[in-house]
VEXLUMNU-375824 format. One record per residue (C-alpha): x, y, z; residue in three letters. Coordinates in steps of 0.2 Angstrom, whole numbers, plus 2048, in hexadecimal, padded with zeros to 3 digits. Example, Ala and Ser with C-alpha at 12.3 -4.5 7.8 and 13.67 -1.06 7.14 Angstrom:
BEGIN
83E7EA827ALA
8447FB824SER
END
This chain:
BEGIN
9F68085D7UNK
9F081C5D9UNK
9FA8265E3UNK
9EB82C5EEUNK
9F783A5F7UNK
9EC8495ECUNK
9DE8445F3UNK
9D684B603UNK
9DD83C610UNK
9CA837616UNK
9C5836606UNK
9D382D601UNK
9D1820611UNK
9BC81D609UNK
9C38195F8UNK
9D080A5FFUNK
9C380560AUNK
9B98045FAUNK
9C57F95F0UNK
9CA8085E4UNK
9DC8045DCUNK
9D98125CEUNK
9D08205C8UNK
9C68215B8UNK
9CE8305AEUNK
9C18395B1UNK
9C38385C4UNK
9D683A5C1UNK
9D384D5B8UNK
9CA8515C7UNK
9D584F5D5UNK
9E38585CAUNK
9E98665D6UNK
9E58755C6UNK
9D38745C9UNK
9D38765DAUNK
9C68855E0UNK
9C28865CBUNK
9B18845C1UNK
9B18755B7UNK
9A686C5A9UNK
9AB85C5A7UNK
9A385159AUNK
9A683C59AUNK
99F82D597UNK
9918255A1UNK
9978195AFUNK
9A98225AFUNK
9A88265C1UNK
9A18395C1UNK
9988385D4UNK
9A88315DCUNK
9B183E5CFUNK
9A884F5D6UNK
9A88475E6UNK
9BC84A5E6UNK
9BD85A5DEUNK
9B18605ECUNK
9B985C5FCUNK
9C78685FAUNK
9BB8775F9UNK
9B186F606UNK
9BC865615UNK
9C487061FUNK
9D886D623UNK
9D385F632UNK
9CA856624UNK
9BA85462CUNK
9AB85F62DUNK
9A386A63EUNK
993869644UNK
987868632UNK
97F87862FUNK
977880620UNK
97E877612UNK
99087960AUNK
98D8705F8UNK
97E86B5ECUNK
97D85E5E2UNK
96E85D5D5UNK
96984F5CBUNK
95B84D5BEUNK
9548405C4UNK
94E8375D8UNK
9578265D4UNK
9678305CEUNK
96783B5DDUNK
96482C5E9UNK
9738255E2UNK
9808325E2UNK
9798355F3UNK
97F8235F7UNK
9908245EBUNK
9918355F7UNK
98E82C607UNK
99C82060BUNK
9A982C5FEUNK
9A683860DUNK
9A382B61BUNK
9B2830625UNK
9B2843622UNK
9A1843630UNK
99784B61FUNK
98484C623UNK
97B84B611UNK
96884E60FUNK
95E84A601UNK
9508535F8UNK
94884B5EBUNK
93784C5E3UNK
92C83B5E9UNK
93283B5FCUNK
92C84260BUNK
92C85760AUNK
92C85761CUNK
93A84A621UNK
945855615UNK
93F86561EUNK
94585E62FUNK
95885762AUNK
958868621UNK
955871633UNK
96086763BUNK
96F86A62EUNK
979861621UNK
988864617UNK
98585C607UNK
97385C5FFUNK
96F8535EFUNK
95F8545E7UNK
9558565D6UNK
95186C5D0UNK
93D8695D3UNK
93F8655E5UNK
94E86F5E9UNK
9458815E1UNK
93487C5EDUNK
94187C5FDUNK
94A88C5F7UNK
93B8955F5UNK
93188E604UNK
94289460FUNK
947884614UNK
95588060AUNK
96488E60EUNK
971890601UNK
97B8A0608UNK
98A89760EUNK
98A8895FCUNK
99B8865F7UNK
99887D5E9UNK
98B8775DBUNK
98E8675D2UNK
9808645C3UNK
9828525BFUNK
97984D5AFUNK
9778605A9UNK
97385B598UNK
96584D59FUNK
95C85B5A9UNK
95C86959BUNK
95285D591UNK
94785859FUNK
94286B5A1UNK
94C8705AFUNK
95487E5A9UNK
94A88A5B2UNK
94D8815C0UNK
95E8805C0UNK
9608955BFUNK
9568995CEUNK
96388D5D7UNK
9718945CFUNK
96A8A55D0UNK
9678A25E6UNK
97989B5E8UNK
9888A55EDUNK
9918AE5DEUNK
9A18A85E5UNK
99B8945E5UNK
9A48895DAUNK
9998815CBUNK
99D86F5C4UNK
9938685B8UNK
9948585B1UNK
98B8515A0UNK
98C844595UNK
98E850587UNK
991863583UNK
980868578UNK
97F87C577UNK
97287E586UNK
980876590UNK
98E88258CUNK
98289258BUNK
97D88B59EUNK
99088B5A1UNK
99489C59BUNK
9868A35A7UNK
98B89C5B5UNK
99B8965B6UNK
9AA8A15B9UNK
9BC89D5B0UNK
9B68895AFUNK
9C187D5A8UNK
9BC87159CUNK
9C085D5A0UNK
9BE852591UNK
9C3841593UNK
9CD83558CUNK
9C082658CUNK
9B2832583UNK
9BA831573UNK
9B681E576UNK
9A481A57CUNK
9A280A586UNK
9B17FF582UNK
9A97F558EUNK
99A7F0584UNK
9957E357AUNK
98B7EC56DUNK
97F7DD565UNK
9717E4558UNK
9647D2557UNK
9587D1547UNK
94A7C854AUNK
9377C6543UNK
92A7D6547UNK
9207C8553UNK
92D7C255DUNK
9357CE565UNK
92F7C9575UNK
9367B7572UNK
9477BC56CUNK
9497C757DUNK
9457B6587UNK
9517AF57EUNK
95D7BB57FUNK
95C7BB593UNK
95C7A8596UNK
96B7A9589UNK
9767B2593UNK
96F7B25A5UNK
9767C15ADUNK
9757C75C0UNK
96E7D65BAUNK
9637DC5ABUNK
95A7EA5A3UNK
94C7EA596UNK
94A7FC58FUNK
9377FF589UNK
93080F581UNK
91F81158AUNK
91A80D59AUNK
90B7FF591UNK
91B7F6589UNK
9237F459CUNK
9127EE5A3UNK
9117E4595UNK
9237DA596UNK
9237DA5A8UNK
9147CF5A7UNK
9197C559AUNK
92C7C05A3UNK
9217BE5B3UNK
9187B15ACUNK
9277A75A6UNK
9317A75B6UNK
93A7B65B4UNK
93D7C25C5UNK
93A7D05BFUNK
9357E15C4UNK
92F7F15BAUNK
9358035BAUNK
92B8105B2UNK
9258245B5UNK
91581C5BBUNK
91A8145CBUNK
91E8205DBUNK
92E8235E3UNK
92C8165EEUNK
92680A5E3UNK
93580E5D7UNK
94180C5E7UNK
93B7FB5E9UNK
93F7F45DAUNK
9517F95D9UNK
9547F45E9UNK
94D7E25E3UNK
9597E35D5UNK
9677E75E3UNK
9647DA5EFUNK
9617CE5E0UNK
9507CC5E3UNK
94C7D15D1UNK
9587CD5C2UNK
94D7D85B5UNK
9487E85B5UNK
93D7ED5A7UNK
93E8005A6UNK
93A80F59BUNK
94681A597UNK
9448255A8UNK
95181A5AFUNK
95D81C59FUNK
9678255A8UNK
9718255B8UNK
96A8155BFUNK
97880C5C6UNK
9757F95CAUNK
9827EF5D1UNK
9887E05C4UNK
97C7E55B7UNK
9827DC5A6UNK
9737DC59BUNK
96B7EB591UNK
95E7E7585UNK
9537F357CUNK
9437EB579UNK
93C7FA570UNK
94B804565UNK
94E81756DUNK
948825565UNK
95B82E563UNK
96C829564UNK
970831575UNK
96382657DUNK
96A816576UNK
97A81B57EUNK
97581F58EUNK
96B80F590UNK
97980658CUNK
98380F596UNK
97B8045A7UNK
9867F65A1UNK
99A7F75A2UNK
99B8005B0UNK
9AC8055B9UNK
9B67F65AEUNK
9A97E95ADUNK
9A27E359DUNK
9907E1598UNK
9857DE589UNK
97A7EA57FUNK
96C7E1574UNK
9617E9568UNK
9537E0564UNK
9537E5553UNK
9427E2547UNK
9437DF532UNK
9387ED534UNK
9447F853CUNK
9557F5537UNK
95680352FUNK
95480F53EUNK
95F802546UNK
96E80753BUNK
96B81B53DUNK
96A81A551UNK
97C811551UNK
983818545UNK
97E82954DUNK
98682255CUNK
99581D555UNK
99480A55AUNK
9977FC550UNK
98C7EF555UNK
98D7DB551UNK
97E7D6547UNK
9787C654AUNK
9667BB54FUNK
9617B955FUNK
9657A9569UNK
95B79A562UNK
95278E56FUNK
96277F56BUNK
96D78D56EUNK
96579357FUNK
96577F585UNK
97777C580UNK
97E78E58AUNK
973785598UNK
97D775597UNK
98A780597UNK
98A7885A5UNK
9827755AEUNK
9937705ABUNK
99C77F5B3UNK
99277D5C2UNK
99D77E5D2UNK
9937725DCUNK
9987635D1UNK
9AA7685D4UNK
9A976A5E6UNK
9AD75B5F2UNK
99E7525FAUNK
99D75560CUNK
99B74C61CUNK
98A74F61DUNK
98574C60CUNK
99073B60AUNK
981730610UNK
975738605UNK
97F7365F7UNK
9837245F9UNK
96E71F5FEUNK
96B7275ECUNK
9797215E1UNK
9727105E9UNK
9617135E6UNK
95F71A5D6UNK
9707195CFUNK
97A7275C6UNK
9737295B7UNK
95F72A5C1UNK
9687375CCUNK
9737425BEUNK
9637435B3UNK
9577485C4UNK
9657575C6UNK
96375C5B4UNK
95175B5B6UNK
9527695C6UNK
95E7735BCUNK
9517755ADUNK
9437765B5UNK
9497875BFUNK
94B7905AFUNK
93D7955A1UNK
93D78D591UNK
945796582UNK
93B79B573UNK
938794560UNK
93C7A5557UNK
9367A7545UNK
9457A4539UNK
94D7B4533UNK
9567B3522UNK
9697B3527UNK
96F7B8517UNK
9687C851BUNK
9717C952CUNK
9837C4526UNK
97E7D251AUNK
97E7E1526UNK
9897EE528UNK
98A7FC533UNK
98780C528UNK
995817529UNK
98B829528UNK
99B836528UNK
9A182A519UNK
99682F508UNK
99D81F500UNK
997815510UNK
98B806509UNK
97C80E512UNK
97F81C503UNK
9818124F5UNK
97580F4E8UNK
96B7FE4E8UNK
9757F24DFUNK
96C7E44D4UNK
9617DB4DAUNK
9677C94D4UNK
95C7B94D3UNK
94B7BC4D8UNK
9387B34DAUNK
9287BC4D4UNK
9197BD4DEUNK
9087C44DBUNK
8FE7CC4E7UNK
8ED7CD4E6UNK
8EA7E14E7UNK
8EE7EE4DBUNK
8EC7FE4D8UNK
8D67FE4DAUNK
8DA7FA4EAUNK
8E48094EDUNK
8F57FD4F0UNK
9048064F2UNK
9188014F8UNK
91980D504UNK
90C80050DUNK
90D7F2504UNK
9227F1508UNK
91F7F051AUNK
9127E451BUNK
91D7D7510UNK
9297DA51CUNK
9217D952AUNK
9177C7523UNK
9257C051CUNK
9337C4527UNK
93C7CA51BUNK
9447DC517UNK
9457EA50CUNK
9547E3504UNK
94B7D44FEUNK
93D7DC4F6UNK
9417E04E4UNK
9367E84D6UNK
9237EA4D9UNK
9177ED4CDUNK
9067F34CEUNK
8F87EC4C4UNK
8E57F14C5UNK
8E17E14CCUNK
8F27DA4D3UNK
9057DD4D8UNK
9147D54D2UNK
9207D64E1UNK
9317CF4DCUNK
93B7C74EEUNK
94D7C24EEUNK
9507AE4EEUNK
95C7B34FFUNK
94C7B5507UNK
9417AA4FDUNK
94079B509UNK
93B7A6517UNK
92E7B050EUNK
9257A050BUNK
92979951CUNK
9237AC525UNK
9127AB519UNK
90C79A51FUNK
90178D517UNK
8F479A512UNK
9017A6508UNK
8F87B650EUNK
8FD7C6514UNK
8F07D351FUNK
8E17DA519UNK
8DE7C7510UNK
8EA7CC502UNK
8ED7BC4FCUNK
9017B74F5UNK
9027AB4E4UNK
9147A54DFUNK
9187AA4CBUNK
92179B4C1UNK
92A7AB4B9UNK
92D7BE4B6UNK
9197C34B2UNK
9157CD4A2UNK
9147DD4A9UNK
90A7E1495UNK
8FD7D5498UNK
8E97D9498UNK
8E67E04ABUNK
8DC7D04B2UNK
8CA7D34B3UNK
8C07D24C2UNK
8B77C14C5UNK
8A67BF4BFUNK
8987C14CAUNK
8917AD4D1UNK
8827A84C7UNK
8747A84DBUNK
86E7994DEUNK
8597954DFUNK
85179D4ECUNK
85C7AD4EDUNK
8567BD4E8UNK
8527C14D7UNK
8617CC4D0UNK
85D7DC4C8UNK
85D7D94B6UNK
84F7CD4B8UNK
8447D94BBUNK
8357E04B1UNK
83B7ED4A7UNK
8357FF4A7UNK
82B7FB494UNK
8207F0498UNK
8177FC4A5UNK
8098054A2UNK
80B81249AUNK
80482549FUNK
7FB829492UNK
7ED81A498UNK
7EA8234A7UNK
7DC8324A8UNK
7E18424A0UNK
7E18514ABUNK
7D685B49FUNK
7C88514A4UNK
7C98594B6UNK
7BA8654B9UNK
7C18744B3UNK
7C18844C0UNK
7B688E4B3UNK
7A78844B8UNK
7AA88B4CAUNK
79F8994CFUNK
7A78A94CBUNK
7AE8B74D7UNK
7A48C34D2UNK
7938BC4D9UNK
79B8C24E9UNK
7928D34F0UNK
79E8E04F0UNK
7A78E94FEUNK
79D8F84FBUNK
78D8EF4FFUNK
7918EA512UNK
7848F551EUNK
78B902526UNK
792903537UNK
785908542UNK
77990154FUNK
76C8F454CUNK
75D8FF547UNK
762911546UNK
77091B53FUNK
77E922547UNK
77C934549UNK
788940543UNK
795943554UNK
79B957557UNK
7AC95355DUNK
7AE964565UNK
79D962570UNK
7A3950575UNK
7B3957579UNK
7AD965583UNK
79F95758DUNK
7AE94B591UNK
7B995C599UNK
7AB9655A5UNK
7A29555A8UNK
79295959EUNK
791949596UNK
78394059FUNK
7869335ACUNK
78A9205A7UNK
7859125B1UNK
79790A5BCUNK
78D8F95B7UNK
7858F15ABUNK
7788E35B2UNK
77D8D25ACUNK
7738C65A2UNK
7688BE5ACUNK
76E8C45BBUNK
75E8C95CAUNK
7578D85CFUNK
75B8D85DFUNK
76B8E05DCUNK
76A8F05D4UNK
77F8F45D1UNK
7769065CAUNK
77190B5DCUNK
78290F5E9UNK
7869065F8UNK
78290A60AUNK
79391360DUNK
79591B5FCUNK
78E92D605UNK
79A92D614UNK
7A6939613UNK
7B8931610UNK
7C193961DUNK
7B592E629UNK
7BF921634UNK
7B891063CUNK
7B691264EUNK
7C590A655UNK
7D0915649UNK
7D2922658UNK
7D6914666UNK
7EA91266BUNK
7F3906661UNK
7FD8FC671UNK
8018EA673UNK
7F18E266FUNK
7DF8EC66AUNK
7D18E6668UNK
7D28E2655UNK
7D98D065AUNK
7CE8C2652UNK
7C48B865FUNK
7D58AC661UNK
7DF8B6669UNK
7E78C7669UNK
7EE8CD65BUNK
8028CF659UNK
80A8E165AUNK
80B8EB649UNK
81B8EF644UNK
81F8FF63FUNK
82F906638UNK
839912640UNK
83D92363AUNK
END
């Protein structure tokens, strides 16, 4: 048992109350009395403890020497997390670590209620916890005040660098107290990490753990080759096969979850989804239903790879294969937590097995390669664990004596066993037919071994051995090529690369040669029709082909049956038409000669002169007109001209009756005072004031 005498006495009381015997050696190197008031960047293993770890490295900086806190104020200590359901939870690891030191801890997290955060801010906590986004909005709102932090404790700093939280995380750091102690904690030291560190840490010690040099001891590590179509079916399988309390199924888009989570739904399963689509609450919900057993599945992307905690979870499996190693690692790392074992499954395709190898072997994990749980293995773990039910081992009670005697009576034993059997079946889905995969191929595999160059995964292709032919009918005019065609045998066949020998391209065809290992279930795969995609078509060879054979010619065109349309070669041929010299010459045309000529035209010169009807124009002095327009000599033309047709009764020569009226003449009630009204109003009614402008 741990001598818990180094530890701060209240938190010492929560950890017995909590059942804790021992510390994880992370937790041990934090309580060691050389780190005291230090910086420190610890790196460990997933599920080794780190929240209860910093929990008890801060509550010497923090608790004064009565062990309990005053009245809460502005806070002492920051905890940051990458993401809400990691801050949620080491809220909750903080809560009862601290529950008799009287800590008030807040959290502020993006997704909840700005406001509720705004008010247990005002009225003071001791610890906060919360993601950088959210934190920076109180900061620079003024509501969150960090003058009197103590310490900062990053948890999962590599995690929030690659989210993009770099920025973030300076203008915390830069707002805290110089004098604060830092402690960050990541899963591994990259070079943003340790640059991060050298900023803003002061003298910190670096912790390394034993049990990193070891990654999950407490995980089975299962790599499961199955057909390209049934993945879904191999991961039914797998989840009736072993029935945990608890499982995760790891998908890479948010489609794929939808997708799965209907598709277990439908079969029985309870199941809830976990994706960046869903809101806070909604996300809140479902890992509560897997808390309260409610759920048993969560299908999730890879936004809750890291940090999720759920109680009793024994079941990883990665529908979809990660993009990196880091990720694989990290979503194993749910399972075999704090000494418990657990089971990581990769649902591996013939078409991916080779990025299967790289992502272990980039983690360093060598997995057991195996085929998924066939449907008579699935019925025979059920029978299994029928027989290890406690209730046929428990005495039958008072109350259930009677019962038991009317139905023994009434049906009999054997009626009664097979009705139990019956109820016990009938709770649970049905396993899945999966589609053979060749074994050969599985007893095969070997973890690659990337540091060694003489590894198997380095090695050149050894031969090939006994082998069919097969013909396939494409060829090089129809642009076939491996780099295609490979992956489509592969996929149709369920077979892989290893059992695909030489191909050779023809114009019309392609000779595939296909290990007999895998012969059986090529054929199997292909089906009665023996056809691939694109209606390529798959013809078994009695032997090796002769590759110096004539290309085969394409087949002749079917002679068309009566009533079709005539085909082009029975048509009339150009010679027996008519030819051009039978038709009209063009020199029989009228020629233009017989046109009248040009020259019969009168010529320009023969116009008549511009002048008036009868009379010619005389000769214009242009200096008397000139003179006549200036002094107004020129004699007087009429202002009008009478129209066409237009009476005598209006002579426009002659001037109107006011035309001699001198213009300075005003009508008469020009000199009468312009007041309200005047009598130029219209027999209506008055007329309206003028306006006039001032100024």
């Amino acid at each position: 048992m741990t001598d818990f005498d180094a530890i701060v006495p209240a938190i010492a009381e929560a950890l017995r109350k909590r059942g804790y015997e021992t510390l994880t050696p992370v937790q041990e190197a934090m309580i060691d009395p050389d780190l005291e008031g230090r910086d420190a960047l610890v790196s460990a293993q997933t599920g080794s403890g780190k929240t209860v770890a910093f929990g008890l490295a801060m509550a010497p900086t923090l608790l004064p020497d009565a062990g309990r806190f005053d009245r809460a104020g502005a806070p002492l200590a920051l905890a940051i997390a990458p993401t809400r359901e990691l801050a949620m939870q080491v809220k909750r690891e903080l809560e009862w670590l601290y529950a008799e030191t009287g800590a008030v801890i807040a959290s502020c997290v993006g997704g909840m209620d700005v406001r509720n955060e705004r008010r247990a801010l005002e009225r003071g906590a001791h610890i906060i916890v919360g993601t950088p986004g959210r934190l920076r909005d109180h900061i620079t709102r003024r509501a969150l005040d960090l003058s009197e932090l103590k310490v900062v404790v990053l948890d999962e700093a590599d995690e929030m660098l690659d989210l993009g939280f770099r920025e973030d995380l300076e203008f915390i750091l830069e707002e805290s107290p110089e004098d604060r102690r830092t402690l960050m904690f990541s899963a591994t030291v990259p070079r943003s990490i340790a640059d991060l560190a050298k900023s803003y840490q002061r003298d910190a010690r670096r912790i390394e753990t034993v049990s990193e040099k070891k990654q999950h001891v407490d995980i089975e590590y299962r790599a499961l080759m199955v057909a390209n179509p049934d993945r879904e079916n191999a991961i039914i399988n797998v989840l009736r096969f072993y029935e945990a309390r608890n499982a995760i199924v790891f998908c890479s888009t948010r489609a794929a979850v939808n997708h799965l989570t209907s598709r277990l739904h439908n079969r029985g399963f309870s199941v809830v989804a976990l994706s960046g689509e869903l809101s806070q609450n909604e996300r809140t919900h479902a890992l509560q239903a897997m808390r309260d057993g409610r759920a048993r599945v969560c299908i999730a992307t890879d936004v809750a790879a890291r940090g999720i905690d759920l109680p009793g979870l024994e079941l990883v499996i990665h529908a979809d294969l990660p993009t990196n190693s880091e990720t694989l690692l990290h979503r194993s790392g749910r399972t075999g937590r704090a000494g418990n074992k657990g089971v990581s499954a990769l649902i591996v395709p013939n078409s991916a097995r080779r990025k299967a190898e790289r992502l272990l072997g980039g983690a360093n994990v060598r997995p057991t390669w195996a085929l998924p749980p066939s449907a008579d293995e699935v019925m025979a773990r059920d029978d299994e664990r029928l027989m290890a039910d406690p209730s046929l081992t428990q005495p039958v009670g008072e109350d259930e004596s009677a019962m038991v005697a009317t139905l023994l009576s009434t049906h009999g034993a054997e009626q009664v066993a097979a009705a139990f059997l019956r109820l016990q079946r009938g709770n649970r889905s049905a396993p899945e037919d999966l589609i053979p995969v060749n074994p050969e191929a599985v007893r095969k595999q070997r973890e690659p071994d990337y540091a060694n160059p003489s590894s198997a995964a380095t090695k050149p292709r050894a031969e090939f051995g006994p082998s069919v032919w097969f013909s396939l009918s494409v060829g090089r005019r129809q642009n076939a090529e491996p780099r295609w065609l490979i992956p489509m045998l592969c996929r149709n066949g369920n077979i892989t690369k290893n059992e695909i020998g030489a191909i050779k391209m023809q114009p019309e065809e392609t000779f595939v040669e296909i290990s007999e290992s895998g012969l059986e279930t090529f054929i199997a795969a292909l089906g009665p029709n023996q056809a691939l995609e694109r209606g390529i078509t798959v013809q078994r060879l009695p032997g090796m082909p002769n590759f110096n054979a004539a290309p085969k010619e394409r087949p002749a065109r079917p002679p068309r049956e009566d009533g079709e349309r005539q085909p082009y070669a029975d048509k009339k041929s150009f010679g027996e038409k008519k030819a051009y010299g039978d038709k009209k010459p063009y020199g029989e045309k009228k020629s233009f000669g017989d046109k009248k000529p040009y020259g019969d035209k009168p010529s320009y010169g023969e116009k008549k002169p511009y002048a008036r009807k009868d009379e010619a124009r005389a000769p214009r002095d242009a200096m008397a007109v000139a003179d006549a327009e200036v002094w107004g000599d020129a004699p007087a033309k009429p202002a009008f001209k009478k129209p066409k047709g237009a009476s005598n009764a209006w002579d426009k020569s002659a001037k109107p009756d006011w035309a001699g009226k001198p213009k300075g003449d005003k009508p008469a009630y020009a000199g009468k005072p312009k007041g309200k009204f005047d009598d130029r109003g219209t027999a209506g009614g008055p007329k309206k004031k003028s306006f006039k402008p001032k100024g």
